[in-house]
CHARMM internal coordinates of N, CA and C (Angstrom, degrees):
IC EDIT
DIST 1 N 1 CA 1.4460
DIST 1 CA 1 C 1.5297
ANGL 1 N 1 CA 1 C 109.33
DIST 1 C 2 N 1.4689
ANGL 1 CA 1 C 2 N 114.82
DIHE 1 N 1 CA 1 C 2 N 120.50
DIST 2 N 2 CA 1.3399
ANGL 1 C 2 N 2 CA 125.04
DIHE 1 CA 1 C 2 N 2 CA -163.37
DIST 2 CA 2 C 1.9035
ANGL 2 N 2 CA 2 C 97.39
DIHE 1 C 2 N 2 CA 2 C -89.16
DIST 2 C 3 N 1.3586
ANGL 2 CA 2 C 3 N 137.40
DIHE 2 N 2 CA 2 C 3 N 130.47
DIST 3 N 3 CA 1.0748
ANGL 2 C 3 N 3 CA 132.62
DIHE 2 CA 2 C 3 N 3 CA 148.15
DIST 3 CA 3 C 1.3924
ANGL 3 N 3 CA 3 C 127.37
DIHE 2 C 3 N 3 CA 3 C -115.39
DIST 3 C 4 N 1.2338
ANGL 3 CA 3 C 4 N 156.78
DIHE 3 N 3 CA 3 C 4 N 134.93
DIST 4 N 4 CA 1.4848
ANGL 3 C 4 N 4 CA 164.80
DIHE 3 CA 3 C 4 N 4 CA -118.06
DIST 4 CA 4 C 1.6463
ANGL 4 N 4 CA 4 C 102.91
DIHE 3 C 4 N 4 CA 4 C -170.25
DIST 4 C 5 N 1.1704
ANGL 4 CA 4 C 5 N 115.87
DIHE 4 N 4 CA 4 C 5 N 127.31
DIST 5 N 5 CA 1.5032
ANGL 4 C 5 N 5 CA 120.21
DIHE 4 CA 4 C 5 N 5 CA 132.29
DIST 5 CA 5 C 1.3381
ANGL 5 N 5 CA 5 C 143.96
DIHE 4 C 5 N 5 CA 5 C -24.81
DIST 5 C 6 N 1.1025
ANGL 5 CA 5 C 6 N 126.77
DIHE 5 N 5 CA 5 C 6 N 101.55
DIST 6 N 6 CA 1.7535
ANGL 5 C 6 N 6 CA 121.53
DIHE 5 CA 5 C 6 N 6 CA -165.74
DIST 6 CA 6 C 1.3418
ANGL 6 N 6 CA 6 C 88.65
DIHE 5 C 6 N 6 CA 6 C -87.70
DIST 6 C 7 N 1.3295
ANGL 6 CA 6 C 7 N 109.17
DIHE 6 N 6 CA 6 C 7 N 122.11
DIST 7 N 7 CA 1.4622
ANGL 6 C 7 N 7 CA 136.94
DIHE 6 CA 6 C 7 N 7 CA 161.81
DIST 7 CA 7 C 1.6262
ANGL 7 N 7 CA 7 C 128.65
DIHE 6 C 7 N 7 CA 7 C -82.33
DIST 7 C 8 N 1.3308
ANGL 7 CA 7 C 8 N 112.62
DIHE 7 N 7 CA 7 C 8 N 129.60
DIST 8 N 8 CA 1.8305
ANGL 7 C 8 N 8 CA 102.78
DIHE 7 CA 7 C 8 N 8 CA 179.70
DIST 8 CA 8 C 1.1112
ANGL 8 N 8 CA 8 C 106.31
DIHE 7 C 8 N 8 CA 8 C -65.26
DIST 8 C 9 N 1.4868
ANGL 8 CA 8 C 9 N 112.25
DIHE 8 N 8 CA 8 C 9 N 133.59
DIST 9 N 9 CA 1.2138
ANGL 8 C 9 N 9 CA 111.44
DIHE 8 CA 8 C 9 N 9 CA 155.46
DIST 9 CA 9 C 1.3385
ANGL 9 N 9 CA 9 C 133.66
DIHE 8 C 9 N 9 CA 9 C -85.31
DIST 9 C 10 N 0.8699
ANGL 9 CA 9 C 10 N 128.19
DIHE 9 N 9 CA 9 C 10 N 43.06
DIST 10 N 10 CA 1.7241
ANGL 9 C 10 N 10 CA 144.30
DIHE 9 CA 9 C 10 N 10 CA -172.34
DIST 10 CA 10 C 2.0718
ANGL 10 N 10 CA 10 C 88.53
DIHE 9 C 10 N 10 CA 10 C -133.58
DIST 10 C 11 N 0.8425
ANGL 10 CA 10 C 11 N 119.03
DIHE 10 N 10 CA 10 C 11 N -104.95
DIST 11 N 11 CA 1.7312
ANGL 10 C 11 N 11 CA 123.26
DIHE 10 CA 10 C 11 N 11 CA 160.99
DIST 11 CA 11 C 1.5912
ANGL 11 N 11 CA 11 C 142.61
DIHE 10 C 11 N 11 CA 11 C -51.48
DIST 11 C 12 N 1.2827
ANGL 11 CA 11 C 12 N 75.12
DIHE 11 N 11 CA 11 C 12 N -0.23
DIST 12 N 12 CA 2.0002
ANGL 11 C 12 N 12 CA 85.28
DIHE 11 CA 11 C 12 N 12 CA 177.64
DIST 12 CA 12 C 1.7183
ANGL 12 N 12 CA 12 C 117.55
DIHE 11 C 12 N 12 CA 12 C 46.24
DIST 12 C 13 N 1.3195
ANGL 12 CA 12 C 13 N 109.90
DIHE 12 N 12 CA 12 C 13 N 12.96
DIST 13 N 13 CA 1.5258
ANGL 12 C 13 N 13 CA 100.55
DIHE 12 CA 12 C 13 N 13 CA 167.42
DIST 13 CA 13 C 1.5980
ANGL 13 N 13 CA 13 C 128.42
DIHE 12 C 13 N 13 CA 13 C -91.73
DIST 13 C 14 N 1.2694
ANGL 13 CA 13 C 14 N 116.81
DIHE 13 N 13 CA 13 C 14 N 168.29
DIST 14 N 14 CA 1.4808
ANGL 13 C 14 N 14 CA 105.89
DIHE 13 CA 13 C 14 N 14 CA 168.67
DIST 14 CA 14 C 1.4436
ANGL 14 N 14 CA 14 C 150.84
DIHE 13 C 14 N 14 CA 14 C -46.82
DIST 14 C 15 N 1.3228
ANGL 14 CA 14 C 15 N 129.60
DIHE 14 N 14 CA 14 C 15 N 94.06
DIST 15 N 15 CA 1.3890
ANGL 14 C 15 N 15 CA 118.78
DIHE 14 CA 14 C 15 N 15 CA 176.42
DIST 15 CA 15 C 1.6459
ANGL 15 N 15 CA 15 C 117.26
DIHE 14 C 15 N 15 CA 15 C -38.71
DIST 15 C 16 N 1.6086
ANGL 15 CA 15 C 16 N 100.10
DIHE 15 N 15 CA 15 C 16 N -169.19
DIST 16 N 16 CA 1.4667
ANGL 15 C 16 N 16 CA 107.18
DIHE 15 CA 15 C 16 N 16 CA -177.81
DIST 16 CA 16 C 1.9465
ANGL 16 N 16 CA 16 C 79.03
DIHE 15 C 16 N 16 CA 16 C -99.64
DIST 16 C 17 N 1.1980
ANGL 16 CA 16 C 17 N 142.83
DIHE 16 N 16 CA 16 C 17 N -14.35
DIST 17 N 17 CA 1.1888
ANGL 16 C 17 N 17 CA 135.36
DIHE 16 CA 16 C 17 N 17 CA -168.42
DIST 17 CA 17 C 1.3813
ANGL 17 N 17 CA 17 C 138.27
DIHE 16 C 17 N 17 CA 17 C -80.93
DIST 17 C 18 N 0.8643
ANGL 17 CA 17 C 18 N 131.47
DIHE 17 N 17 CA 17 C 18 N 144.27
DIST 18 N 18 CA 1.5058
ANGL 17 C 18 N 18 CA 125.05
DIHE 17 CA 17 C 18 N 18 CA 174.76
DIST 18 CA 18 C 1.2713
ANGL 18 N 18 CA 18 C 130.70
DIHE 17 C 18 N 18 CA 18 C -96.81
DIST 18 C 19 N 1.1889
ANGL 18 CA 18 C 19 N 164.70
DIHE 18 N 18 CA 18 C 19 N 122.84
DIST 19 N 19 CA 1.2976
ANGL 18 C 19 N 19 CA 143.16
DIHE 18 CA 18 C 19 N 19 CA -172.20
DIST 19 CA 19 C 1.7271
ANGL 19 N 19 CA 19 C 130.74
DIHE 18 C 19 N 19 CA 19 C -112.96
DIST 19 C 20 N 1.1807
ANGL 19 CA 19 C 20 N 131.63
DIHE 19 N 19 CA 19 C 20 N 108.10
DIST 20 N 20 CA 1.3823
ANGL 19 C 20 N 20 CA 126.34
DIHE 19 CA 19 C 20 N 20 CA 175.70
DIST 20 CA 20 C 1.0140
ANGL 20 N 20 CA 20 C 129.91
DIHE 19 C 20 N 20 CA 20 C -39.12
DIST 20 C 21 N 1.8433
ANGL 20 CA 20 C 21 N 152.17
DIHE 20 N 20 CA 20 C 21 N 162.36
DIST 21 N 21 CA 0.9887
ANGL 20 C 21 N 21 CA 119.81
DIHE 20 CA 20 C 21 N 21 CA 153.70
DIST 21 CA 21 C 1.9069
ANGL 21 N 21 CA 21 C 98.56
DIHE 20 C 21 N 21 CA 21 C -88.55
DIST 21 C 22 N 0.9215
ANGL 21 CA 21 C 22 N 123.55
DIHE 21 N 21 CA 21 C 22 N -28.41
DIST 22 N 22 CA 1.7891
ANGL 21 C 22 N 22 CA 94.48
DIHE 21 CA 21 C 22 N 22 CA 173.34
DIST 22 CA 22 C 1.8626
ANGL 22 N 22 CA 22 C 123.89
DIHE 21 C 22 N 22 CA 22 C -75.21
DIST 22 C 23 N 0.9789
ANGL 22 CA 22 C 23 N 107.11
DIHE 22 N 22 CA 22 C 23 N 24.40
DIST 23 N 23 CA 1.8020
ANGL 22 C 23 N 23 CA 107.09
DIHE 22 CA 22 C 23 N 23 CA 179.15
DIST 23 CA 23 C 1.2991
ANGL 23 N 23 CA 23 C 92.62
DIHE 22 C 23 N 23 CA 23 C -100.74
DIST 23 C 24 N 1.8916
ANGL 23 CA 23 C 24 N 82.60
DIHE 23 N 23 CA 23 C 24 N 152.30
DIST 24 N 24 CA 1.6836
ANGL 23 C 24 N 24 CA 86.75
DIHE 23 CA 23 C 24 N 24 CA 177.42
DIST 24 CA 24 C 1.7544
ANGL 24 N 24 CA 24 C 88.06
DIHE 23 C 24 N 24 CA 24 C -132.15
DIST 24 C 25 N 1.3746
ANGL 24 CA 24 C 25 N 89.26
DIHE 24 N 24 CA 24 C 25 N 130.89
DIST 25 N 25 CA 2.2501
ANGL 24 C 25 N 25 CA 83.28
DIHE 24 CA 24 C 25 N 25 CA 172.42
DIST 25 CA 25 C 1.7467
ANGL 25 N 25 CA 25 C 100.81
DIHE 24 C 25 N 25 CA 25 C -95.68
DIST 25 C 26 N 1.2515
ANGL 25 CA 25 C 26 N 110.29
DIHE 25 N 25 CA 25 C 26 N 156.30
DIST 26 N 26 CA 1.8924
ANGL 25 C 26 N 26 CA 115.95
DIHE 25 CA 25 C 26 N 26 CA 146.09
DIST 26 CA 26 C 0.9041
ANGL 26 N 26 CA 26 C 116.19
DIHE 25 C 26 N 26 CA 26 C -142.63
DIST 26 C 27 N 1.4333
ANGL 26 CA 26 C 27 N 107.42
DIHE 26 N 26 CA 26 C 27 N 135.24
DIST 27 N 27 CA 1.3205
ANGL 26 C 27 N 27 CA 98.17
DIHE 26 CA 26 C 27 N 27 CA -178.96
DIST 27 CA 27 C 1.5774
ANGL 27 N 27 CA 27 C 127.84
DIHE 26 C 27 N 27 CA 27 C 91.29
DIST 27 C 28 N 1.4076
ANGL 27 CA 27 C 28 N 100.95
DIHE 27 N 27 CA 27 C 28 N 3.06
DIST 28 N 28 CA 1.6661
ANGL 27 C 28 N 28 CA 115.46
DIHE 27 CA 27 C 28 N 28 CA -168.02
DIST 28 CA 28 C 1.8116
ANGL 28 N 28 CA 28 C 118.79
DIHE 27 C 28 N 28 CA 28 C -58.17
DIST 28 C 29 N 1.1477
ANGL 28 CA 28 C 29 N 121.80
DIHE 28 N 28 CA 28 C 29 N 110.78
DIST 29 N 29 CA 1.6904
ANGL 28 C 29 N 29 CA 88.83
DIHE 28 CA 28 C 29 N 29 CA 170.21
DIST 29 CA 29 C 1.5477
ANGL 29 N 29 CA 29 C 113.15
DIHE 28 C 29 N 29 CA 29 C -97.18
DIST 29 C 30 N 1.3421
ANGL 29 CA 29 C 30 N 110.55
DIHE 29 N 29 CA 29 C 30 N 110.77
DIST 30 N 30 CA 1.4253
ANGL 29 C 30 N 30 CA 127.57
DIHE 29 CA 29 C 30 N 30 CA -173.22
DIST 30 CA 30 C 1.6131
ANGL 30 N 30 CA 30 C 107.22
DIHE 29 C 30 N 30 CA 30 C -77.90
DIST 30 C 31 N 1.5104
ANGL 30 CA 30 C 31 N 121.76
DIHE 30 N 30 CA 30 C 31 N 112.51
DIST 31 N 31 CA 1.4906
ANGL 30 C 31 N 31 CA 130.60
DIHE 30 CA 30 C 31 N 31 CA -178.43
DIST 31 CA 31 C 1.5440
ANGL 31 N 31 CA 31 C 96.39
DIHE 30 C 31 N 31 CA 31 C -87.96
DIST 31 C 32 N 1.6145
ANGL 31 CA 31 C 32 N 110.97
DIHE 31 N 31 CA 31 C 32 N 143.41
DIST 32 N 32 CA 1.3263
ANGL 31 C 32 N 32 CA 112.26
DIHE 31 CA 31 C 32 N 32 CA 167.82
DIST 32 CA 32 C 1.4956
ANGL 32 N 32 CA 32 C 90.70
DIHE 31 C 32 N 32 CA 32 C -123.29
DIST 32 C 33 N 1.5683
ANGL 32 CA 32 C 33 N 100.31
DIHE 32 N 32 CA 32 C 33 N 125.66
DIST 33 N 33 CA 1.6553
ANGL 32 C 33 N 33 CA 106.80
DIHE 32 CA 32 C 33 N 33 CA 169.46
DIST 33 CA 33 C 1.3175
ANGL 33 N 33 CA 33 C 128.92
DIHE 32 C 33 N 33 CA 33 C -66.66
DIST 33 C 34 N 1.5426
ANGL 33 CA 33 C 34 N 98.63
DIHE 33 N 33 CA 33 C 34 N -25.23
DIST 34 N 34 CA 1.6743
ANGL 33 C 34 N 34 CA 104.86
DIHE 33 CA 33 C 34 N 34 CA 178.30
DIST 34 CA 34 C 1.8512
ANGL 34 N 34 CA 34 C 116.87
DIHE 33 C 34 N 34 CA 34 C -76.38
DIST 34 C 35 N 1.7194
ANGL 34 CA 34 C 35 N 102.02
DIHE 34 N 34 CA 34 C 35 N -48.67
DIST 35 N 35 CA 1.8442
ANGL 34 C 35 N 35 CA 86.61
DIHE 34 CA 34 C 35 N 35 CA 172.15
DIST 35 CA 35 C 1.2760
ANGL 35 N 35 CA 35 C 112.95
DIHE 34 C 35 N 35 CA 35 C -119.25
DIST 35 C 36 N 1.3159
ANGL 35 CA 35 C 36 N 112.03
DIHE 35 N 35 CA 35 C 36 N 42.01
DIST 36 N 36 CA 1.6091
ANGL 35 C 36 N 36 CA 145.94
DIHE 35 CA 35 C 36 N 36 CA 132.97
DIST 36 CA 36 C 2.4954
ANGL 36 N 36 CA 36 C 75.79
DIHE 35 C 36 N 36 CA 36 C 69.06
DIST 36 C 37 N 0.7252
ANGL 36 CA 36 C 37 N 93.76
DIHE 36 N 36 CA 36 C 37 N 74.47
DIST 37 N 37 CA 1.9198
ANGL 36 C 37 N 37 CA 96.27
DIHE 36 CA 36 C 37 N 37 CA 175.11
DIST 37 CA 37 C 1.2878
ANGL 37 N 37 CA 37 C 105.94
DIHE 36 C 37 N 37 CA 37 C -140.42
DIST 37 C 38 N 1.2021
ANGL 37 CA 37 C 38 N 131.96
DIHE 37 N 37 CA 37 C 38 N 136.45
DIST 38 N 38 CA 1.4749
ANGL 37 C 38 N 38 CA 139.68
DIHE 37 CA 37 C 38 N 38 CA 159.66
DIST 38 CA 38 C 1.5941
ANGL 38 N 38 CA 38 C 105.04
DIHE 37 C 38 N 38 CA 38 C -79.85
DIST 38 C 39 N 1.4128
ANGL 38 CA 38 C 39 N 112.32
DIHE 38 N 38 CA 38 C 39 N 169.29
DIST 39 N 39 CA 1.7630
ANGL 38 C 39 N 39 CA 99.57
DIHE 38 CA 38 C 39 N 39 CA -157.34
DIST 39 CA 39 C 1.7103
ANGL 39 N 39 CA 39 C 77.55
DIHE 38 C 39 N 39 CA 39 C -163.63
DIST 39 C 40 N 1.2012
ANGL 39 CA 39 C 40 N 122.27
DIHE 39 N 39 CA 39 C 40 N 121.00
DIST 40 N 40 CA 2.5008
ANGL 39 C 40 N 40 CA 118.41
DIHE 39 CA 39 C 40 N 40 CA 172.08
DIST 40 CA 40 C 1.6648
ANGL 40 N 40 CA 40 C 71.02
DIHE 39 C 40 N 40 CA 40 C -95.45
DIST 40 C 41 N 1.6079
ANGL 40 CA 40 C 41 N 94.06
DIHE 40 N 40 CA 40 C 41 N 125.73
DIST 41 N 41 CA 1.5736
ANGL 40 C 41 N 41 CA 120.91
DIHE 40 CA 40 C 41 N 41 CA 141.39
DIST 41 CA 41 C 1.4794
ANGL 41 N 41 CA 41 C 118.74
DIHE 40 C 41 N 41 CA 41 C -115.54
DIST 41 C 42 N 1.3696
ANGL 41 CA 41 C 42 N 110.75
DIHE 41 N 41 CA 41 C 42 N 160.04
DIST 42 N 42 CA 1.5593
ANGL 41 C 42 N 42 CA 117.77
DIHE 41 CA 41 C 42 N 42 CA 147.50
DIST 42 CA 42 C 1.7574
ANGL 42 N 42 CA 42 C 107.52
DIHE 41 C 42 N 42 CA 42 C -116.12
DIST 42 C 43 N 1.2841
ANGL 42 CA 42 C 43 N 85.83
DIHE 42 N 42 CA 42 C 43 N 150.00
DIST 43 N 43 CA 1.4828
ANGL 42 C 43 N 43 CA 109.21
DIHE 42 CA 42 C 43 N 43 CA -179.12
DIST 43 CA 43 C 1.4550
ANGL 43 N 43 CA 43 C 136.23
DIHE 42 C 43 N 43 CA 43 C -119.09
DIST 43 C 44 N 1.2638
ANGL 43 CA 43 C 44 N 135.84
DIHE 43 N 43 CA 43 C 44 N 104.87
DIST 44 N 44 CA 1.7599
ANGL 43 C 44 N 44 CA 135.11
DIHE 43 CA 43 C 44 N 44 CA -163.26
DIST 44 CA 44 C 1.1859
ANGL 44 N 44 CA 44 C 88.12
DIHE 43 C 44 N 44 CA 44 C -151.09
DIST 44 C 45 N 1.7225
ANGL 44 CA 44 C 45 N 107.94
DIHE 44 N 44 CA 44 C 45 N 137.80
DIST 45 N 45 CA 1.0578
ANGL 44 C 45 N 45 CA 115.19
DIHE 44 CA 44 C 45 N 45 CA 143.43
DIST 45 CA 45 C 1.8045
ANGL 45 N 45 CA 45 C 110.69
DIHE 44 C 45 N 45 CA 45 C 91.10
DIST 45 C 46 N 1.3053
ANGL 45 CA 45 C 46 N 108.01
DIHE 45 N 45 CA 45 C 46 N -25.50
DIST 46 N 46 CA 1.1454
ANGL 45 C 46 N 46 CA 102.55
DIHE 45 CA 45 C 46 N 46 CA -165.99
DIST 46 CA 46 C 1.7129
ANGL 46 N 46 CA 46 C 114.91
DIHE 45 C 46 N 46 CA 46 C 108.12
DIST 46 C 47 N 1.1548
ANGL 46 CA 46 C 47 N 100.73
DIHE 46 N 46 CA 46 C 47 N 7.56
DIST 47 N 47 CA 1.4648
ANGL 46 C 47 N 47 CA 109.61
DIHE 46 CA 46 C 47 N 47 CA -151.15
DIST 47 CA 47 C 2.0070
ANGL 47 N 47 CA 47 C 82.73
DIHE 46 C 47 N 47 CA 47 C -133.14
DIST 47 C 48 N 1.5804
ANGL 47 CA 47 C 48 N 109.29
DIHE 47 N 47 CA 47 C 48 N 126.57
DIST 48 N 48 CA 1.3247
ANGL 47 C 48 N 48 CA 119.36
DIHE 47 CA 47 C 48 N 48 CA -175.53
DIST 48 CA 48 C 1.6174
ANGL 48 N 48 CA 48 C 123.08
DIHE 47 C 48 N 48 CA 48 C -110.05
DIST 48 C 49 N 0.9670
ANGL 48 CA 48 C 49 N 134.65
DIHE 48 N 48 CA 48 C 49 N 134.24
DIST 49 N 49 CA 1.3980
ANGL 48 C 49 N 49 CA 112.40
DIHE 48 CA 48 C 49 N 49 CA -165.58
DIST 49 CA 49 C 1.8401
ANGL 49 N 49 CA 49 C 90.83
DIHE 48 C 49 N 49 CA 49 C -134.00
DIST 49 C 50 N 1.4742
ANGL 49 CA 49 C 50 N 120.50
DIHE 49 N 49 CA 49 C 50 N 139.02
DIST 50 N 50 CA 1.2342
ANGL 49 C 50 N 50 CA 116.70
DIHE 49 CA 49 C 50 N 50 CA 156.30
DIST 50 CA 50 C 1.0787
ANGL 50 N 50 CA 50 C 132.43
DIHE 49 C 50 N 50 CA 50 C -81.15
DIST 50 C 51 N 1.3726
ANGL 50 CA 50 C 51 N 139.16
DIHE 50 N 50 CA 50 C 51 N 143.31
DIST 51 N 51 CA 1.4875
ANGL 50 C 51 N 51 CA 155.90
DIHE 50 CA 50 C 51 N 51 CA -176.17
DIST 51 CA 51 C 1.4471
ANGL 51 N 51 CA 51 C 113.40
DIHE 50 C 51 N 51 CA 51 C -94.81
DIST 51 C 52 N 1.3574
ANGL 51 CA 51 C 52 N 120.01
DIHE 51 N 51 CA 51 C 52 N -68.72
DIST 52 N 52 CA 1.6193
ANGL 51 C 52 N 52 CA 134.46
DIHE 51 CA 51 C 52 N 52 CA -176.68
DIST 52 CA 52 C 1.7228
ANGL 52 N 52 CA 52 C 92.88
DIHE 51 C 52 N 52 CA 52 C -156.79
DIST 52 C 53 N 1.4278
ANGL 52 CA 52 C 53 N 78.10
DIHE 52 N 52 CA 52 C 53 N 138.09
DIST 53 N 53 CA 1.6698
ANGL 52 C 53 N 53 CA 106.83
DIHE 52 CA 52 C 53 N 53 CA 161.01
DIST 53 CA 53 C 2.0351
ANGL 53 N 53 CA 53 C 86.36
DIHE 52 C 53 N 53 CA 53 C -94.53
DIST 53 C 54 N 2.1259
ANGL 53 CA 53 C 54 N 76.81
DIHE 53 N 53 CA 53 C 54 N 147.49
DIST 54 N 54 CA 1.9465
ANGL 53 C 54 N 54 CA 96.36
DIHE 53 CA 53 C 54 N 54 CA 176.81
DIST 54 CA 54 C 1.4297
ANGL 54 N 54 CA 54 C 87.67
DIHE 53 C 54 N 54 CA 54 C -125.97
DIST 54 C 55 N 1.0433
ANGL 54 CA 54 C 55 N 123.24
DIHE 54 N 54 CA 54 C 55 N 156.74
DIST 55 N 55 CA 1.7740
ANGL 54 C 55 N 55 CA 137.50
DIHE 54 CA 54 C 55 N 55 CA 167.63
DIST 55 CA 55 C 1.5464
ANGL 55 N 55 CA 55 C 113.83
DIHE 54 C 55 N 55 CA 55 C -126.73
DIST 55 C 56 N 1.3254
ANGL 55 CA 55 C 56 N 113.23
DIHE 55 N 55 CA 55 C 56 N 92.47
DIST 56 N 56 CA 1.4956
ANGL 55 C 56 N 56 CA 113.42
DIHE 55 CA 55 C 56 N 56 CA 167.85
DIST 56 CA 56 C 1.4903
ANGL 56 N 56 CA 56 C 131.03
DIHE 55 C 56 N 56 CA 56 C -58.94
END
COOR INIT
IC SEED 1 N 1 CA 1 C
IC BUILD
């Protein structure tokens, strides 16, 4: 069982998250603590796709 770091996609750094390879997110709003942005993903596979960028 493969697990990975969910990375921002705006800054590419580390979330507080972890990711499975069998989880699937929709709809996720992914917080990055470092350039403080909310980010809606879906998630399969290991494989991340963006929805909407949010700007706080």
């Amino acid at each position: 069982m493969r697990i990975e770091w969910l990375l921002c996609p705006i800054c590419k750094s580390k979330t507080r998250l972890q990711l499975r390879e069998d989880t699937e997110l929709k709809n996720f709003p992914l917080y990055c603590p470092k350039c403080k942005q909310e980010t809606l993903i879906n998630a399969k596979d290991l494989q991340i796709t963006v929805i909407q960028k949010r700007e706080h």
